[in-house]
C-alpha positions as CSV (number, residue, x, y, z in Angstrom):
1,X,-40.5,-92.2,-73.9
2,X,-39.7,-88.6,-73.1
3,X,-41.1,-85.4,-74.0
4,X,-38.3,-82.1,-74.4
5,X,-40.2,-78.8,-73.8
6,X,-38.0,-75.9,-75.3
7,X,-38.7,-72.5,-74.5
8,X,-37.8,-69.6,-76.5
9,X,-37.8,-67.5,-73.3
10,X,-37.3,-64.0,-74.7
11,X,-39.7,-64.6,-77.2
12,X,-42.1,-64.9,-74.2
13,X,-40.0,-62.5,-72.0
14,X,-40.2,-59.5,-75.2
15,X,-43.6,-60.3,-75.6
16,X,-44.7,-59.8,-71.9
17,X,-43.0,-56.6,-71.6
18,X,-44.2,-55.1,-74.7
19,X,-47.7,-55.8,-74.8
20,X,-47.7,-53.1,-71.6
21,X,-48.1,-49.3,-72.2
22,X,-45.9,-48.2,-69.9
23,X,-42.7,-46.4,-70.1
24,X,-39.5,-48.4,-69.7
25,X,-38.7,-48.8,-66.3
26,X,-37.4,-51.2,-63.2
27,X,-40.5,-51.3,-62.3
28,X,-42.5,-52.6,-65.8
29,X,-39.4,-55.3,-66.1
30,X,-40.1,-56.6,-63.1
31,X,-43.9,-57.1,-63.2
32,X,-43.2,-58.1,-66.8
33,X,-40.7,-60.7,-65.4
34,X,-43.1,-62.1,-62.8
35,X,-45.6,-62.3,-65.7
36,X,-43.1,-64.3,-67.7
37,X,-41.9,-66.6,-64.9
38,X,-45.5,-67.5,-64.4
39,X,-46.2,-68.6,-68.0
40,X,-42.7,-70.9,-68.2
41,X,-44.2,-72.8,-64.9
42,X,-47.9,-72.7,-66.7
43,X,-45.8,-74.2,-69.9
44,X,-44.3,-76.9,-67.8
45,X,-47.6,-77.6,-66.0
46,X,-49.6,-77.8,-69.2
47,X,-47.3,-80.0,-71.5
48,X,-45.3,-82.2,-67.7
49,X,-41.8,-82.4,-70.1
50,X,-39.6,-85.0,-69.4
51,X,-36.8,-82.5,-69.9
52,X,-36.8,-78.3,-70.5
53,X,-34.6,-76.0,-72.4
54,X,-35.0,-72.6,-71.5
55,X,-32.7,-71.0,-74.0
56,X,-32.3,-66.8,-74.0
57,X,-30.1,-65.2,-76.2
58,X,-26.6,-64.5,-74.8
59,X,-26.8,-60.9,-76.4
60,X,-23.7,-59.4,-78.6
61,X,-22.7,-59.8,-81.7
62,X,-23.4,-63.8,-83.4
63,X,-22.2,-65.3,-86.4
64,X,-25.0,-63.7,-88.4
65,X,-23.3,-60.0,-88.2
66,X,-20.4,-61.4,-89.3
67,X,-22.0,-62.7,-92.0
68,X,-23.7,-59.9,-92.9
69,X,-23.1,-56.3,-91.2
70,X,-26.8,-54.9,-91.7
71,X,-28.4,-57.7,-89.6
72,X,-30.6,-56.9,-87.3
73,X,-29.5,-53.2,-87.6
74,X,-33.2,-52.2,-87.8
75,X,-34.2,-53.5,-84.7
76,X,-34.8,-51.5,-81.3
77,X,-32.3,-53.0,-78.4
78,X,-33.8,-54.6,-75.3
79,X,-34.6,-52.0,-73.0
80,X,-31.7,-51.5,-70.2
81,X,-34.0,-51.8,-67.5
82,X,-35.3,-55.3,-68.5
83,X,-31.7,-56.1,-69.5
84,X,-30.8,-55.7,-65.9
85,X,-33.3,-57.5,-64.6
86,X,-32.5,-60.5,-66.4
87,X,-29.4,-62.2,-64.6
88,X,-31.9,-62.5,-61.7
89,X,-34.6,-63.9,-63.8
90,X,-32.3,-66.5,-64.9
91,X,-31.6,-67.0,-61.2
92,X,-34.9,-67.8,-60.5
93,X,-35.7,-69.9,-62.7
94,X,-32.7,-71.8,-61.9
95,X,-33.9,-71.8,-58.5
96,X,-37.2,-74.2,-59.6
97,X,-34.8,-76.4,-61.6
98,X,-34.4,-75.4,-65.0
99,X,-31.2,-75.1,-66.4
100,X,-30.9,-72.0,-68.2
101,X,-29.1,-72.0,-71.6
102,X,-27.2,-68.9,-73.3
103,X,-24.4,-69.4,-75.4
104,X,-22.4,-66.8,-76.9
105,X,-22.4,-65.5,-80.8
106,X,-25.6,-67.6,-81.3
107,X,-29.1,-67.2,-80.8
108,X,-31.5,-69.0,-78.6
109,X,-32.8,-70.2,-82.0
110,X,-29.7,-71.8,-83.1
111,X,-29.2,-73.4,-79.3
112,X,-33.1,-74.5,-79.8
113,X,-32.5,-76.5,-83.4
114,X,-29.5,-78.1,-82.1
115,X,-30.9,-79.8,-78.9
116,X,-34.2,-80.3,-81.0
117,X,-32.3,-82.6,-83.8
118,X,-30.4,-84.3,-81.3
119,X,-33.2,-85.0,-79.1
120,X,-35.4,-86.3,-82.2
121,X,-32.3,-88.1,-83.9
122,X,-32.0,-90.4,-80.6
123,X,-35.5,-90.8,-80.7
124,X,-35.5,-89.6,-77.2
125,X,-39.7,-89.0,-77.8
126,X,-42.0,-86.0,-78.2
127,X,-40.2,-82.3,-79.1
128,X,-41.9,-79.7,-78.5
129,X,-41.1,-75.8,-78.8
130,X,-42.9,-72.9,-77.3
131,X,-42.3,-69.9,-79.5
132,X,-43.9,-67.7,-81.9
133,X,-40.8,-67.4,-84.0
134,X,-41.3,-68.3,-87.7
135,X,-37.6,-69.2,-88.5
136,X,-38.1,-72.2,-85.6
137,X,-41.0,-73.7,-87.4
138,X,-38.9,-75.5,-89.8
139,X,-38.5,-77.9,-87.2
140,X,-41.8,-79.2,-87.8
141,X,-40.2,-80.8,-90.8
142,X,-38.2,-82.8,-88.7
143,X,-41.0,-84.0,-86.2
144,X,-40.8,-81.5,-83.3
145,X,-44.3,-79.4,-82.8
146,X,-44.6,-75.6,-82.5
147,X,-46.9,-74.4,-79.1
148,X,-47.9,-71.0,-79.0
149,X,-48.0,-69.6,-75.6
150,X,-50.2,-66.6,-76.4
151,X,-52.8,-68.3,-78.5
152,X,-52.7,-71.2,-76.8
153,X,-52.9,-73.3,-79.9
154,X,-50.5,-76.0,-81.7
155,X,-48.7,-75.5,-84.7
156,X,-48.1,-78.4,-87.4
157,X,-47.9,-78.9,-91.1
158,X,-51.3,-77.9,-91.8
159,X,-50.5,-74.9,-89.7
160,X,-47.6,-73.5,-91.4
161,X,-49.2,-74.2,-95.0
162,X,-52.0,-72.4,-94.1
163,X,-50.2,-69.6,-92.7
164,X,-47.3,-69.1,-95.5
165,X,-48.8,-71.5,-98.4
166,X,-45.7,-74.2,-98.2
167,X,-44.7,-77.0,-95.8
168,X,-42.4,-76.4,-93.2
169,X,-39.7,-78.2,-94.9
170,X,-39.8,-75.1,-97.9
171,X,-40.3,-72.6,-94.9
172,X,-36.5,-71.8,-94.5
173,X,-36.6,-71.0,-98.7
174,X,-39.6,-68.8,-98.2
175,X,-38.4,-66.7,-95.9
176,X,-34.8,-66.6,-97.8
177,X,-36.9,-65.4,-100.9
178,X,-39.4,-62.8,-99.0
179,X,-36.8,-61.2,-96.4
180,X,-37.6,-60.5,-92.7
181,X,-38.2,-56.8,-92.0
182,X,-37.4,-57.5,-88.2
183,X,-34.2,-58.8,-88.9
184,X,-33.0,-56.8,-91.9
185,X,-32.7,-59.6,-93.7
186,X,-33.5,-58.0,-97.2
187,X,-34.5,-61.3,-99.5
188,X,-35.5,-60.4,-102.8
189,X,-36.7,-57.1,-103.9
190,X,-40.7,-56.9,-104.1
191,X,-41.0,-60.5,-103.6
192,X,-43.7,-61.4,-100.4
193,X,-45.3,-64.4,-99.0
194,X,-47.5,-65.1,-101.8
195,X,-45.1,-64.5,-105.1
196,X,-42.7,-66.6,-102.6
197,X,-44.7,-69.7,-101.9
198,X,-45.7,-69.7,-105.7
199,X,-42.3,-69.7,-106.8
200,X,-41.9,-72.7,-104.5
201,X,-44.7,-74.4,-105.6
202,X,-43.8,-74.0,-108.8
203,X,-40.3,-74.9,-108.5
204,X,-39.7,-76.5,-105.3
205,X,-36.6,-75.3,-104.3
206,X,-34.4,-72.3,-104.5
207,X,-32.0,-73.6,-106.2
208,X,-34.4,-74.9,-108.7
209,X,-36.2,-71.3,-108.4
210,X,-32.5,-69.5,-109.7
211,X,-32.1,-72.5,-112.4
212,X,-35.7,-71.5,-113.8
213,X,-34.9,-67.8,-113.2
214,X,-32.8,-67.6,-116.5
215,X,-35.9,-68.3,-118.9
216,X,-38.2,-65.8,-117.2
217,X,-38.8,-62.8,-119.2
218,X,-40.4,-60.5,-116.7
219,X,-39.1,-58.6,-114.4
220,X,-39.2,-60.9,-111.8
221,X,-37.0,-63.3,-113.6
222,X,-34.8,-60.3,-113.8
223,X,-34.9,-59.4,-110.8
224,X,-33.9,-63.0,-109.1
225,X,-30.9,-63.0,-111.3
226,X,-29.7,-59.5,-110.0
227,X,-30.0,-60.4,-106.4
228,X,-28.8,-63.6,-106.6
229,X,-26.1,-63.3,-104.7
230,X,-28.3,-61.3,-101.5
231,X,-31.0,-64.1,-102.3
232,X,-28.2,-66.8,-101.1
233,X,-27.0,-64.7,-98.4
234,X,-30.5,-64.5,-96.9
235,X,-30.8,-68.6,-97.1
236,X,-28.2,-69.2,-94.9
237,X,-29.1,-65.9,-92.4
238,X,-32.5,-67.4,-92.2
239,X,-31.0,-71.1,-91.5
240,X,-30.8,-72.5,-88.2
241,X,-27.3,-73.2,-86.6
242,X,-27.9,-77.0,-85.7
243,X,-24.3,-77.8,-84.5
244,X,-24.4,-75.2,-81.6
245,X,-21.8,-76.6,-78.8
246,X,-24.2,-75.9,-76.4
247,X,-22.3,-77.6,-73.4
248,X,-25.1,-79.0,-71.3
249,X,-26.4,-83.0,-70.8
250,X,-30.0,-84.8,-70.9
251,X,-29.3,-85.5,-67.5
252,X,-28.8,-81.5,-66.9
253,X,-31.8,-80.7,-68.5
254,X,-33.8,-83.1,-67.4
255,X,-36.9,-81.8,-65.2
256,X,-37.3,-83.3,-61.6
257,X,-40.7,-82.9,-60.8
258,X,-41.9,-85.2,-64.0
């Protein structure tokens, strides 16, 4: 059987270069960048993957401004001197054998899910995906697992209802329901992790959440019905694009050296 190691690679690459004091220049991309290339090999050397996707955001617009115009409008842009640096980071990782994936008006998320599924629906073998990213950890419903680089520890079930208080197949809800702050993606009015999980709990899904929301005489019930419409928006900002055309093969992605 195989084992598919996908990399969130700016989620390491951001990471890297902002856990570093120093001002924005050439020079802190590219020690930053050597930093980073070192921990994709150290990933590949610790978990010997059959097969790697290295996805990185293409950059730009994606279908999730379309969707919604305030998304990610919040966030500070990648610095221009680590954007520059990039097309020659990709280069050198190609130049070790991994085939780097961007694809335009989606994220490296959405790329991620898709070859995930598809690798775990043709019970190809073992999927898992380094990242930090909470929106990815709903794939740990479907059977992938979730490494953390920086931590060096595995994320599972137990994991993720530990950390947010639901399993990760109710993760995509909770995060519809509480809003991300780093993406602008405004949920519900006052409602956090825990009011979240113990409206899923309770209810067990969101639709299930709005079709209680009508008897509830507080202002919460109140509240759910007002933003109804923003609650349903943030469900499908939050989702995961799993039918990303992502244009490469399990051959091209296999890794050479396994």
């Amino acid at each position: 059987m195989g084992r598919l190691l996908a990399i969130d690679g700016l989620n390491i690459v951001r990471r890297v270069y902002e856990a570093s004091p120093e001002p924005d220049s050439p020079e802190k991309a590219e020690i930053a960048l050597r930093h980073a290339f070192s921990s994709l090999r150290n990933l590949i050397n610790d978990h010997q993957p059959s097969h790697v996707l290295p996805a990185f955001d293409f950059g730009g617009r994606t279908w999730r401004h379309d969707l919604f115009g305030g998304y990610r409008e919040g966030r500070a842009p990648m610095p221009e001197p680590l954007r520059a640096a990039l097309p020659a980071f990709y280069d050198k990782l190609r130049g070790i054998g991994m085939h780097v994936v961007c694809v335009p008006e989606v994220e490296a998320d959405d790329v991620i899910g898709t070859v995930v599924l598809r690798w775990l629906a043709d019970s190809r073998g073992d999927a898992t995906v380094a990242s930090t990213d909470k929106d990815l950890h709903g794939l740990i419903a479907h059977g992938a697992r979730v490494w953390d680089h920086f931590k060096g520890e595995w994320h599972d079930h137990a994991w993720v209802e530990r950390k947010w208080g639901v399993p990760p197949e109710q993760l995509p809800d909770l995060l519809a329901l509480m809003g991300d702050v780093t993406d602008s993606i405004p949920g519900v009015s006052k409602v956090g992790v825990k009011t979240a999980a113990r409206l899923l709990r309770t209810y067990g899904t969101l639709d299930a959440i709005m079709a209680g929301a009508g008897i509830l005489k507080d202002s919460l019930g109140e509240t759910l019905r007002k933003e109804r419409e923003m609650l349903y928006l943030s469900r499908q900002l939050v989702a995961l694009k799993t039918d990303v055309k992502v244009g490469v093969t399990w051959n091209m992605l296999a890794w050479e050296q396994f």
